[in-house]
mmCIF file of the N, C-alpha and C atoms, coordinates in Angstrom:
data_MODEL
# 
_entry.id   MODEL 
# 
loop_
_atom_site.group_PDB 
_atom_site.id 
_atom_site.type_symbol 
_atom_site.label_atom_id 
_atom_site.label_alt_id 
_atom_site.label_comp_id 
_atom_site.label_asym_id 
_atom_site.label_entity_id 
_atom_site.label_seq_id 
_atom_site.pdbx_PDB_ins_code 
_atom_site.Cartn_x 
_atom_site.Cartn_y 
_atom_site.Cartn_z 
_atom_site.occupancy 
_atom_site.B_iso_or_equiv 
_atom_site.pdbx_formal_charge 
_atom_site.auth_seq_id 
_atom_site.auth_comp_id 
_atom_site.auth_asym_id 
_atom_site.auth_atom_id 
_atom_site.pdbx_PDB_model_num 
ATOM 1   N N  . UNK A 1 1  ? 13.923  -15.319 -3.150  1.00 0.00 ? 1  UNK A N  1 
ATOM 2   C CA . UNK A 1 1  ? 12.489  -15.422 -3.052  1.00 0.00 ? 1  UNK A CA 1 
ATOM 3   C C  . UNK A 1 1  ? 12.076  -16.004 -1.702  1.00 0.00 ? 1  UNK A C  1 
ATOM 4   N N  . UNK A 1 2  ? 12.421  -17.042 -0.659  1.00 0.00 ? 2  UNK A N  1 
ATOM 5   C CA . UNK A 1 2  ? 12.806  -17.184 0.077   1.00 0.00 ? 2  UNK A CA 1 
ATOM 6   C C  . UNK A 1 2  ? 12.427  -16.538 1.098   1.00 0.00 ? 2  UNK A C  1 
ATOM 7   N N  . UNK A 1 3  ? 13.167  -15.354 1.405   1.00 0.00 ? 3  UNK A N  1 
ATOM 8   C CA . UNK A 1 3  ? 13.249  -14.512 1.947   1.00 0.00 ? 3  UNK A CA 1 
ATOM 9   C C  . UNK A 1 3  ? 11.977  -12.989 1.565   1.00 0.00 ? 3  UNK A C  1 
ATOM 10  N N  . UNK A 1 4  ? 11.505  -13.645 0.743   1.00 0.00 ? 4  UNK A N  1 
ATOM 11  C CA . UNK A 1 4  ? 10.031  -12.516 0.655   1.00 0.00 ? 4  UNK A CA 1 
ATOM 12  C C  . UNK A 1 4  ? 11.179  -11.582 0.011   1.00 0.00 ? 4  UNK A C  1 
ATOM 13  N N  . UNK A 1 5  ? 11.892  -11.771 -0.923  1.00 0.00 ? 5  UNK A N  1 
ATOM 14  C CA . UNK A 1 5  ? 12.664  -10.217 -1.878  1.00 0.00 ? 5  UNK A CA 1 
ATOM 15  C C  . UNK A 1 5  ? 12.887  -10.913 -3.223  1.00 0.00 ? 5  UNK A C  1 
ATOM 16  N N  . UNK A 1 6  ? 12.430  -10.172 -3.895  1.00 0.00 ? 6  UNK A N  1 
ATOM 17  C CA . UNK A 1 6  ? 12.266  -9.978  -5.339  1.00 0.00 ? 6  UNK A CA 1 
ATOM 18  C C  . UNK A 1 6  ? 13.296  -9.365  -6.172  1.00 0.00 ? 6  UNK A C  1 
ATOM 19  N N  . UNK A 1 7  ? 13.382  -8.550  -6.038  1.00 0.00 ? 7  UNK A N  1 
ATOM 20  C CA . UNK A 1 7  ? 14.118  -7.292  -6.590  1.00 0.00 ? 7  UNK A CA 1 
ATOM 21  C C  . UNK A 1 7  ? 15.164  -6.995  -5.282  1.00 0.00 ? 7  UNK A C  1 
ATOM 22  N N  . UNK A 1 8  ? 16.447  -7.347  -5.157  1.00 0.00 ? 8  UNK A N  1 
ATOM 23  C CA . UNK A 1 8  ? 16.750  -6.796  -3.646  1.00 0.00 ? 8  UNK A CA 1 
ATOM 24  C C  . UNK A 1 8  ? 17.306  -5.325  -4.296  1.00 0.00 ? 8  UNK A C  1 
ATOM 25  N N  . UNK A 1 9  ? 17.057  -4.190  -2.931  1.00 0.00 ? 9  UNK A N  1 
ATOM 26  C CA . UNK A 1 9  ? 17.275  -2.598  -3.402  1.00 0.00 ? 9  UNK A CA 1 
ATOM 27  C C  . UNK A 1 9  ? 17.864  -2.165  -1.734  1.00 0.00 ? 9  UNK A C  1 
ATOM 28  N N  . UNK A 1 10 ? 18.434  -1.002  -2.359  1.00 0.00 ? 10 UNK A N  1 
ATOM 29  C CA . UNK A 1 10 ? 19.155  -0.497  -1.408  1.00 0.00 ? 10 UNK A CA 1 
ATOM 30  C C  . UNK A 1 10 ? 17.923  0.156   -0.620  1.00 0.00 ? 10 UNK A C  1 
ATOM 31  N N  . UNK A 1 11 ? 18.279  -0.074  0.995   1.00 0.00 ? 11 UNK A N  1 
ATOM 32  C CA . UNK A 1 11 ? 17.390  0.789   2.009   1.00 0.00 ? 11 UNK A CA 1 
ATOM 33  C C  . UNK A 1 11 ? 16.930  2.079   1.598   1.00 0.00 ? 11 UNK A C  1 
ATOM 34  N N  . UNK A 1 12 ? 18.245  2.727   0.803   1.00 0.00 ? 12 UNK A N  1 
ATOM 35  C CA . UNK A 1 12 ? 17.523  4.152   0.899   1.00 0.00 ? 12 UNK A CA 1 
ATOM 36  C C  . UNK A 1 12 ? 17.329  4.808   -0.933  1.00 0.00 ? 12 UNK A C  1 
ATOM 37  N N  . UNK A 1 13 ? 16.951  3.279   -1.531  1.00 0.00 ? 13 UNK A N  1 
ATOM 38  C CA . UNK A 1 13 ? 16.223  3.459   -2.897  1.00 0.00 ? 13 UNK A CA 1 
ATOM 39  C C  . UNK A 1 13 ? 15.121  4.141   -2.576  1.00 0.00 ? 13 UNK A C  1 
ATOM 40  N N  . UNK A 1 14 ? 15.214  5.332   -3.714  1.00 0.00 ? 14 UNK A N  1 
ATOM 41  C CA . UNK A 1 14 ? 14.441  6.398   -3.889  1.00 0.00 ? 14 UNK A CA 1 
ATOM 42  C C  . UNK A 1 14 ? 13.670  5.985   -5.315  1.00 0.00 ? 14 UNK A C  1 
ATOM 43  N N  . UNK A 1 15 ? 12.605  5.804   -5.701  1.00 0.00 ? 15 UNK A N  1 
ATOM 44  C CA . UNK A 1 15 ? 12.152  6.095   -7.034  1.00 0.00 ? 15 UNK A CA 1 
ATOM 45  C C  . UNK A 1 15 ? 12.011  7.644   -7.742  1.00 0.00 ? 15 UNK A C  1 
ATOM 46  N N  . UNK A 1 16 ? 11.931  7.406   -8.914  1.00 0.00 ? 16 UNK A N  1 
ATOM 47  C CA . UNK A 1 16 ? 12.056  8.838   -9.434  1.00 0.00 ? 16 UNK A CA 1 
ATOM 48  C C  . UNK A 1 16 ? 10.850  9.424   -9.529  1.00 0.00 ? 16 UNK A C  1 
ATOM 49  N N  . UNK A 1 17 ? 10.895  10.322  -9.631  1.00 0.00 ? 17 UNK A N  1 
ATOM 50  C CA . UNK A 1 17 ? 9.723   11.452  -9.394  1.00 0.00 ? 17 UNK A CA 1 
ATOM 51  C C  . UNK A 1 17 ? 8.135   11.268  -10.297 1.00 0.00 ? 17 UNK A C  1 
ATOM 52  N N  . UNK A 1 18 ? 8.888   10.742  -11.879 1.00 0.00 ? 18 UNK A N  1 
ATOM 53  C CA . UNK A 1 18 ? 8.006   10.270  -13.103 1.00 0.00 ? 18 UNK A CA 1 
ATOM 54  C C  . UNK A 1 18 ? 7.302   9.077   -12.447 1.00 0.00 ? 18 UNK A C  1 
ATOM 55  N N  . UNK A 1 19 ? 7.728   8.729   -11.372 1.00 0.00 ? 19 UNK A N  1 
ATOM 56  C CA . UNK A 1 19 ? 7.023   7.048   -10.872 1.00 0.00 ? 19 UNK A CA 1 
ATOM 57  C C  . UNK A 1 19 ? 5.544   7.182   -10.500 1.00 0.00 ? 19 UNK A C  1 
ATOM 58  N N  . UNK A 1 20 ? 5.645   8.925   -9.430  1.00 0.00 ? 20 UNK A N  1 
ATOM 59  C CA . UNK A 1 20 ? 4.443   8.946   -8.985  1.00 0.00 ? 20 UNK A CA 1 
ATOM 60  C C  . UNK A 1 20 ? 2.825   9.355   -10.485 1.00 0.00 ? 20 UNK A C  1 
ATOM 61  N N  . UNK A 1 21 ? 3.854   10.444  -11.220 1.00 0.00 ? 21 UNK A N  1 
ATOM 62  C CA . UNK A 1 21 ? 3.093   10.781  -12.260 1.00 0.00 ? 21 UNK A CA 1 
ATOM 63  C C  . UNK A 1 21 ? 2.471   9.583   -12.557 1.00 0.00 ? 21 UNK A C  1 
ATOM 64  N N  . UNK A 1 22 ? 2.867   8.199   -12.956 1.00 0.00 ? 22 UNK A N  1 
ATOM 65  C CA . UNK A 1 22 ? 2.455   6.970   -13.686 1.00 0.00 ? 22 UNK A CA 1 
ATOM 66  C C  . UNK A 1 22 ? 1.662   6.034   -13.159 1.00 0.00 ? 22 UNK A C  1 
ATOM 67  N N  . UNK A 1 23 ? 1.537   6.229   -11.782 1.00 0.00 ? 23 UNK A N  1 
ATOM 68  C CA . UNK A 1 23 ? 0.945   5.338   -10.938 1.00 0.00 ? 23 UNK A CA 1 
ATOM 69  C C  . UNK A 1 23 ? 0.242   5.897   -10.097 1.00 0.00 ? 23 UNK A C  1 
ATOM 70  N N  . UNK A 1 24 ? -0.071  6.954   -10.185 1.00 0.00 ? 24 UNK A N  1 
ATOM 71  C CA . UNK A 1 24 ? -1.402  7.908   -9.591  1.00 0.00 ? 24 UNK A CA 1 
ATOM 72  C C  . UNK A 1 24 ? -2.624  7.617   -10.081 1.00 0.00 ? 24 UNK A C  1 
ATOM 73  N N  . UNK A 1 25 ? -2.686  7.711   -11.445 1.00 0.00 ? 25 UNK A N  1 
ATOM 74  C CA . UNK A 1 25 ? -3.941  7.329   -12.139 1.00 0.00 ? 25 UNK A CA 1 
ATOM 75  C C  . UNK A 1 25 ? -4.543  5.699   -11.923 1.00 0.00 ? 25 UNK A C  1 
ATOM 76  N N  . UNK A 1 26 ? -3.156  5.306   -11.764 1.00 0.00 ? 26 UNK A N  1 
ATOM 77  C CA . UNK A 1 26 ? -3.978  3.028   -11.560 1.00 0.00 ? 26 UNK A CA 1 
ATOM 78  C C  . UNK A 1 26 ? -4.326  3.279   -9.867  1.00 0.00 ? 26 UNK A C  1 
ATOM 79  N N  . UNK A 1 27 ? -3.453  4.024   -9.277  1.00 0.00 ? 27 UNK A N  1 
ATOM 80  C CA . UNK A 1 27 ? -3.489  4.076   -7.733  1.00 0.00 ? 27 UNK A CA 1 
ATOM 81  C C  . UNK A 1 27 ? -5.041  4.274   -7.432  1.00 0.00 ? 27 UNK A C  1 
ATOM 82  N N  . UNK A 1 28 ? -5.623  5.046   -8.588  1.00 0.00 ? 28 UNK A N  1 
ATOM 83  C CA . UNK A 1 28 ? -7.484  5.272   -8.087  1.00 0.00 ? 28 UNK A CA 1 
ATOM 84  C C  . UNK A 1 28 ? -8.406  4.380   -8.445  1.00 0.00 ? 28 UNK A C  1 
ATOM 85  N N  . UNK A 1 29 ? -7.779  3.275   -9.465  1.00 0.00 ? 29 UNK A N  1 
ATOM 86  C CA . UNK A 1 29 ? -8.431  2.241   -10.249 1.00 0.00 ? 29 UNK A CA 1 
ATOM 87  C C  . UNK A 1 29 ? -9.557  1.464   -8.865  1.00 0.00 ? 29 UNK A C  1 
ATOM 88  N N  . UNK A 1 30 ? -10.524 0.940   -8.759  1.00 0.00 ? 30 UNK A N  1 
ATOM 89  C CA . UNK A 1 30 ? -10.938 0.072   -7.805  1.00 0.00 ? 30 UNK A CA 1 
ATOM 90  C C  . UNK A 1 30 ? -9.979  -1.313  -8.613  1.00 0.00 ? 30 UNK A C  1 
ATOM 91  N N  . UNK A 1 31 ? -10.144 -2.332  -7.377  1.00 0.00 ? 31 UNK A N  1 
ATOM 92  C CA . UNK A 1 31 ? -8.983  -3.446  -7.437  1.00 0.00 ? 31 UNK A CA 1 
ATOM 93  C C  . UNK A 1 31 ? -9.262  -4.347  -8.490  1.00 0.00 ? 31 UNK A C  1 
ATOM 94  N N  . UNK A 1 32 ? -10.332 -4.648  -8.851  1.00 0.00 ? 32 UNK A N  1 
ATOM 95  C CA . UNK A 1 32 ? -10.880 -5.298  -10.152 1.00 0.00 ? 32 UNK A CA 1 
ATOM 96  C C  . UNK A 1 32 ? -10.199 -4.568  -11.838 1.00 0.00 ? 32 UNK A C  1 
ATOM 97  N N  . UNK A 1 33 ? -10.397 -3.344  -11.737 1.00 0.00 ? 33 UNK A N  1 
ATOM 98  C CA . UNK A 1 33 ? -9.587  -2.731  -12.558 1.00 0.00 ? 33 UNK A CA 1 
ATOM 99  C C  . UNK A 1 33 ? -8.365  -2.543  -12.877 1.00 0.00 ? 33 UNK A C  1 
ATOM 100 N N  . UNK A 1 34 ? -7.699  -2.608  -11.388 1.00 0.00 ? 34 UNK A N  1 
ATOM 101 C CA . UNK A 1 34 ? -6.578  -2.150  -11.491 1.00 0.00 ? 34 UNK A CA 1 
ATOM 102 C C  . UNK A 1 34 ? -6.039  -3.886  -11.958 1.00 0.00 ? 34 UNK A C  1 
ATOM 103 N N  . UNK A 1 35 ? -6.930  -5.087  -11.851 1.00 0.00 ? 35 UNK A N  1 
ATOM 104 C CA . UNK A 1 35 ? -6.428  -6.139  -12.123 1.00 0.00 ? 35 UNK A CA 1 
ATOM 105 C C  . UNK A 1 35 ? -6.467  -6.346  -13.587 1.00 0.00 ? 35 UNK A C  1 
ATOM 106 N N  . UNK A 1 36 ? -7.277  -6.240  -14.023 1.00 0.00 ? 36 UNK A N  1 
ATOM 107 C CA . UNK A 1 36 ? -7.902  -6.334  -15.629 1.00 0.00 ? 36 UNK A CA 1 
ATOM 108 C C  . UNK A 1 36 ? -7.099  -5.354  -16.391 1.00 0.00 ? 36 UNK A C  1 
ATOM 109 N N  . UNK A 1 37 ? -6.674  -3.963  -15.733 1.00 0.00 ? 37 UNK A N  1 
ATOM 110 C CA . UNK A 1 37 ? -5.391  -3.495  -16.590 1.00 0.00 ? 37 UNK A CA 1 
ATOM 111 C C  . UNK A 1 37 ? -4.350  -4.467  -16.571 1.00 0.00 ? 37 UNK A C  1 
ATOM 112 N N  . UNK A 1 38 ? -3.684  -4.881  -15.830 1.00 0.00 ? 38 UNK A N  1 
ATOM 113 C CA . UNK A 1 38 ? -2.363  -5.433  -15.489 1.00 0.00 ? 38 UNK A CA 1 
ATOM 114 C C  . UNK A 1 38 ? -2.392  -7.007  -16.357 1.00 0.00 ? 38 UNK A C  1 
ATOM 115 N N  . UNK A 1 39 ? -3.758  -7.133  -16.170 1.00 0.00 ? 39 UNK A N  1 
ATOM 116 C CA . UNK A 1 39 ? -3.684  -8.668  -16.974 1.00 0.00 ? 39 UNK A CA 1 
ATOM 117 C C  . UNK A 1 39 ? -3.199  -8.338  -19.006 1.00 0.00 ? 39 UNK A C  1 
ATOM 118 N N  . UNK A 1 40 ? -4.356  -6.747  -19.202 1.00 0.00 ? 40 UNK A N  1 
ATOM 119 C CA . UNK A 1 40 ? -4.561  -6.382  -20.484 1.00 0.00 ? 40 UNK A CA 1 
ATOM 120 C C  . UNK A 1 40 ? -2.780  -6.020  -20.984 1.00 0.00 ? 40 UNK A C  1 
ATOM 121 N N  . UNK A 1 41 ? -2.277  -5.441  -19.817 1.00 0.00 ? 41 UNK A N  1 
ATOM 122 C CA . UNK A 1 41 ? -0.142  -5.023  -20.487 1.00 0.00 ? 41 UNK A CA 1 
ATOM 123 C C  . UNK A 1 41 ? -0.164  -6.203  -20.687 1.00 0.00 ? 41 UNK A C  1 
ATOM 124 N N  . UNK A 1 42 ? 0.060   -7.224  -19.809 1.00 0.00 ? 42 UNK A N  1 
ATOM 125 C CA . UNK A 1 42 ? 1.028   -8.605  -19.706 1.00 0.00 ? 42 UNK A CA 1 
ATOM 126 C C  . UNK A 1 42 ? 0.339   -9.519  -20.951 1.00 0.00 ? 42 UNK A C  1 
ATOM 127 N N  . UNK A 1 43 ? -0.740  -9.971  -21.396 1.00 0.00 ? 43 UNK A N  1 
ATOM 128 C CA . UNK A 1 43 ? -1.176  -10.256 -22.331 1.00 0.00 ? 43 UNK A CA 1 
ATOM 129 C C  . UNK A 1 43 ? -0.918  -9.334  -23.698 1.00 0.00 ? 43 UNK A C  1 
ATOM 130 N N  . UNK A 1 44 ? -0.701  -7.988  -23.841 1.00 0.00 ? 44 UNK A N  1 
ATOM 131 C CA . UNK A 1 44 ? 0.300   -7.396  -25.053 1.00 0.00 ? 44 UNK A CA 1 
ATOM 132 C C  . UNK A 1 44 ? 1.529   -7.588  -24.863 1.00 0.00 ? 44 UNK A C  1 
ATOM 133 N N  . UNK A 1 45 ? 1.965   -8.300  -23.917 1.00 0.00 ? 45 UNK A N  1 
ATOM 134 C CA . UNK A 1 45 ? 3.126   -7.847  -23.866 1.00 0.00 ? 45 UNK A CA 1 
ATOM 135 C C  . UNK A 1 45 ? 3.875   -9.349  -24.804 1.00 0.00 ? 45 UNK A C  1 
ATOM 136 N N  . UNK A 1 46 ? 2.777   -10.493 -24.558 1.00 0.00 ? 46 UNK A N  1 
ATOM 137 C CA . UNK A 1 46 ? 2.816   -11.712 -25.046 1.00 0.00 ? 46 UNK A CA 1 
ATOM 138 C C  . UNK A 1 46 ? 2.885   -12.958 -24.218 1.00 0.00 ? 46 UNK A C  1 
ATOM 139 N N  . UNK A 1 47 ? 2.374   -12.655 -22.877 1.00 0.00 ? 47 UNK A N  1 
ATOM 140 C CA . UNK A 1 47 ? 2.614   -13.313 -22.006 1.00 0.00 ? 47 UNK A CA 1 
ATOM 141 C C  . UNK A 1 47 ? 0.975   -14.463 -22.018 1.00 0.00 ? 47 UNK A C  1 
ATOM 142 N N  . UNK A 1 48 ? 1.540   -15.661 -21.645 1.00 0.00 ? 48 UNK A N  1 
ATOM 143 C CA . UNK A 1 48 ? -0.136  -16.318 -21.928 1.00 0.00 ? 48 UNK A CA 1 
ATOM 144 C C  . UNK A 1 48 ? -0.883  -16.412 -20.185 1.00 0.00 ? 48 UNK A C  1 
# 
């Protein structure tokens, strides 16, 4: 964390193709939305 890396991934990590399908639709959200979704998963998810 440190070092600003989270997740460390290989340079030439590719995501899979289904990634873009899933994140196209939040990608248009304005930023308020796209926050209030993310709060609405993590709160089902059981997070306080």
């Amino acid at each position: 964390m440190e070092q600003g890396t989270v997740i460390p991934l290989p340079s030439d990590y590719q995501l899979p193709a289904e990634t873009d399908e899933f994140t196209h639709p939040i990608k248009q959200l304005d930023f308020e939305k796209r926050i209030n979704l993310m709060r609405s998963i993590v709160r089902d998810m059981g997070a306080q």
